[in-house]
C-alpha positions in Angstrom: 118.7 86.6 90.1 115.5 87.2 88.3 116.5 90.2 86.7 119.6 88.5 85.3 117.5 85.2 83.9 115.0 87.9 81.9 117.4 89.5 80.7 119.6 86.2 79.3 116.5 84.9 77.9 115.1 87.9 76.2 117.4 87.9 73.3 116.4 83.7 72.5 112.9 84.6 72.5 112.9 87.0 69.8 114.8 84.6 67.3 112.6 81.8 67.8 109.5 81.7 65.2 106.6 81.5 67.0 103.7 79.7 65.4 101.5 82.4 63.3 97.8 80.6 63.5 95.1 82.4 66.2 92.8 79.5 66.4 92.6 77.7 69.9 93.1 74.3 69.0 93.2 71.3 71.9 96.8 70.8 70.7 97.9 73.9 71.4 96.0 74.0 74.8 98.1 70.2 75.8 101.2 72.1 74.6 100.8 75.2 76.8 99.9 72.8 79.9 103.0 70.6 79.3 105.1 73.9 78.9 103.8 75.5 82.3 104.2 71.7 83.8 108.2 72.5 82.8 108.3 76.1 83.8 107.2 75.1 87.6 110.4 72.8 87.2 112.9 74.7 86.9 114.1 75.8 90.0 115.1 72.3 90.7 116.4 71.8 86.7 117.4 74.5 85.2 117.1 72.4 81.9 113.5 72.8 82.1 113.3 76.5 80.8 114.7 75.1 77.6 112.1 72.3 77.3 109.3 74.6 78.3 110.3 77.1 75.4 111.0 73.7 73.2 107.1 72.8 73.8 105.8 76.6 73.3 107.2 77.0 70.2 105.9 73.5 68.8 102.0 74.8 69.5 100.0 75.5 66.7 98.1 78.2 68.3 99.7 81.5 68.8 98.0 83.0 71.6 98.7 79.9 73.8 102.2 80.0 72.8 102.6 83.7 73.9 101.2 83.1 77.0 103.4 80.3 77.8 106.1 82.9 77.3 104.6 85.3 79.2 103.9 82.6 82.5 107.9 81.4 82.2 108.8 85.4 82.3 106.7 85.4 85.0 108.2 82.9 87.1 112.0 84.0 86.0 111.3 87.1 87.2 111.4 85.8 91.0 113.8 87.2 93.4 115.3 86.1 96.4 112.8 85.7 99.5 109.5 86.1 97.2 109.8 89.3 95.5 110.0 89.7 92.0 111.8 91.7 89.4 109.6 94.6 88.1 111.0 95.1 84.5 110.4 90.9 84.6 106.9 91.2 85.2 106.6 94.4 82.9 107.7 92.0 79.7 105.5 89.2 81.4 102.4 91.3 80.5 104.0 92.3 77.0 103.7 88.6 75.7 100.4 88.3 78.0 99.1 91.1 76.0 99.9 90.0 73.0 97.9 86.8 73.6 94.7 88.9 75.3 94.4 90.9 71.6 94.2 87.9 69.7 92.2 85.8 72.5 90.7 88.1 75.2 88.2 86.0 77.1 90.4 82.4 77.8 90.6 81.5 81.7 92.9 79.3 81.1 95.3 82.4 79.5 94.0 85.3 81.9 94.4 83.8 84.8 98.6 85.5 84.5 97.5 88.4 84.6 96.1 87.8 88.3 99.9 86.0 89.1 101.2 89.3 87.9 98.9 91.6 90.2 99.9 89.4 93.2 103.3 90.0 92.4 103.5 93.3 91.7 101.5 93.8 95.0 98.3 95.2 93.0 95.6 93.4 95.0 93.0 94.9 94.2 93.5 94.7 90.7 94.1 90.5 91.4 91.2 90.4 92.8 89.2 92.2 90.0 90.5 89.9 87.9 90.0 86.8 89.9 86.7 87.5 91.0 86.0 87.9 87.2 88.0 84.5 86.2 85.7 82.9 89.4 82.3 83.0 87.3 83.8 81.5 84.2 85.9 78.9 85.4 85.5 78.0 89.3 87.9 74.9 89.3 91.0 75.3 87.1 94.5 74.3 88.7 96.2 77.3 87.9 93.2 79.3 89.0 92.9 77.6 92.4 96.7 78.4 92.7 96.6 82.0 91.7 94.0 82.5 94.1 96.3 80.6 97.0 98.8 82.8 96.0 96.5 85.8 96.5 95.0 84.6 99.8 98.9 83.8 101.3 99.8 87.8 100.2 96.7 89.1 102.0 97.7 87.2 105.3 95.2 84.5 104.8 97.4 81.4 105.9 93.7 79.3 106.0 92.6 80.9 103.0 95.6 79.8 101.2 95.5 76.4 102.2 92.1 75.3 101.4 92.5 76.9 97.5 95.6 74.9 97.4 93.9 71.8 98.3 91.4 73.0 95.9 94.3 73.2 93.5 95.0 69.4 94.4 92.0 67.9 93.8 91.5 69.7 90.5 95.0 68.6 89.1 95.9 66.4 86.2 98.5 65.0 87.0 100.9 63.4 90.3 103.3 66.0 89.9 101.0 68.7 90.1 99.9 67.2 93.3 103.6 66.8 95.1 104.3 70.2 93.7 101.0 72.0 95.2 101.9 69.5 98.9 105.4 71.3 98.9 103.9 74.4 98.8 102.2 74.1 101.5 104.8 72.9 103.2 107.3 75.7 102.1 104.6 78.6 103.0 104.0 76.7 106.3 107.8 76.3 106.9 107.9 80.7 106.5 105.7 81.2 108.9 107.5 78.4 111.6 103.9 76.1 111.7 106.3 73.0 111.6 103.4 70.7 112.4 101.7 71.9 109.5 104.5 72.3 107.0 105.3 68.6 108.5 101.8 67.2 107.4 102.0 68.7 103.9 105.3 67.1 103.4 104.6 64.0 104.4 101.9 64.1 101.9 103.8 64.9 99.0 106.3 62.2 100.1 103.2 60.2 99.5 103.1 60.7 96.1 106.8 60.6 95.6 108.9 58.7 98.0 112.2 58.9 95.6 112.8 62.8 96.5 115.6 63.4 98.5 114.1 67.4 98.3 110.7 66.6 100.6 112.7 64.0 103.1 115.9 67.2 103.4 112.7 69.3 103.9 111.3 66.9 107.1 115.1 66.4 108.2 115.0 70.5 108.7 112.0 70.9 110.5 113.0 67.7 113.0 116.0 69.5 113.6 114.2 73.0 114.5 112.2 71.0 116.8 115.1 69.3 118.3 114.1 65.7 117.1 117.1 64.6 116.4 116.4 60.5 115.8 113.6 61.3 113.2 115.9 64.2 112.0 118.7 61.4 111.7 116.3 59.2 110.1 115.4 61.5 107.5 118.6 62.5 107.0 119.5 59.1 106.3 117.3 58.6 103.8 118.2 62.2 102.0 122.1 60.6 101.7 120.6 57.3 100.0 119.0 59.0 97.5 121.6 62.1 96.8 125.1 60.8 98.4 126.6 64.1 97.4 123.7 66.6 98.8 126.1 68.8 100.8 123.3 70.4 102.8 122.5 66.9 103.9 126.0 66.1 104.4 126.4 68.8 106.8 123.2 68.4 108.5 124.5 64.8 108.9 128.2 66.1 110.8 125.7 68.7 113.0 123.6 65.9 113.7 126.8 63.9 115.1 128.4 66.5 117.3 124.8 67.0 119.4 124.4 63.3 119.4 127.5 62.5 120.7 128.8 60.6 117.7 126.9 56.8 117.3 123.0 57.5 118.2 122.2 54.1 117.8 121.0 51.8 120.3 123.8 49.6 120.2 126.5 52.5 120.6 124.2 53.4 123.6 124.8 50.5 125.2 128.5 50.8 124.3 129.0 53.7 126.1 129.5 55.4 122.7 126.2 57.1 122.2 
């Protein structure tokens, strides 16, 4: 799927004019956040990739603007189960490059080129680069995130976890916050820690209570643990919020044939539950 989404979007990049000034201005660093804010959208709106490229091309700083390109060729790059699409990355660290000549010492821009490593499966060369990034800028998001994502390829499920939550505190905004909590609930879900995956998601239903997403997500793991009345519960909520999630709808008709039909207490007593 990567390899098809690079290669759609290829063609649109080189007919859009990308803006021609080099100076780092603070607009063009709020345009490049906003656009990576859309980027880490998309798999839930594909709409997103259009917006992101939409806010990229309005900077007025260049070397931003390329990197933005490079960090959404980075994430359309991603495969099925985590891997990624090679010739992806490879035009990843064409527009990455691009940016480094004209500005070749900006954490906030650099920090890709790590993402890329990890992806790739260089990790040495991540770390390098992270170890470097580390002494100029300790606490940016995206760094604490890169470094997660280096950690969680190493095998360093603790590791990971404490530089997402280092990732949390140092975010901007709430939906940087639920996105770094389902993280941490996805990687935990990989690895079957349901109890951790669990706490995670329950804190990024804290922040956001309106997503069917994170309750489908707790609905899951109470089924894989065999709780069926929180699972139900959860479930419940999921068909509230999305009446046509068919995931949740069949969740729902699995959920009735091991419960025997009507769970509730009042079927009990019927005799029906």
């Amino acid at each position: 799927m990567g390899k098809e989404l690079v290669a759609k979007i290829l063609p649109v990049l080189d007919k859009i004019i990308w803006p021609q000034s080099e100076a780092m201005t603070q607009f063009g660093l709020q345009t490049y956040e906003m656009g990576m804010d859309w980027v880490d959208q998309y798999e839930e709106d594909a709409r997103a990739i259009q917006t992101a490229l939409n806010t990229f091309k309005s900077s007025d700083s260049r070397p931003y603007a390329l990197a933005g390109v490079s960090y959404l060729l980075t994430s359309l790059s991603r495969e099925k189960k985590g891997r990624y699409d090679p010739d992806g990355l490879a035009e990843a660290m064409k527009w990455l490059s691009a940016a480094q000549n004209i500005e070749p010492d900006r954490p906030q821009i650099n920090f890709i080129e790590a993402q890329i490593y990890v992806f790739q499966d260089e990790l040495e060369n991540a770390r390098v680069v992270l170890d470097y990034l580390r002494d100029q800028a300790p606490y940016i998001y995206r760094l604490n995130i890169t470094e997660a994502l280096w950690q969680e390829k190493a095998g360093d499920f603790d590791g990971m976890e404490h530089y997402y939550l280092e990732a949390e505190r140092t975010a901007n905004t709430v939906p940087q916050k639920i996105r770094i909590q389902t993280i941490l609930g996805d990687s935990f879900l990989k690895i079957d820690q349901y109890e951790k995956a669990l706490d995670h998601y329950k804190q990024a239903i804290y922040f956001n209570r309106e997503d069917p997403r994170l309750w489908h997500k707790k609905s899951l793991i109470y089924w894989r643990l065999n709780n069926l009345d929180d699972c139900k519960r959860c479930n419940e909520i999921v068909l509230r919020l999305n009446p046509k999630n068919k995931s949740a709808l069949r969740l729902q008709e699995e959920l009735k044939k091991k419960m025997g039909g009507n769970s509730s207490f009042f079927g009990r007593v019927r005799g029906q539950g």
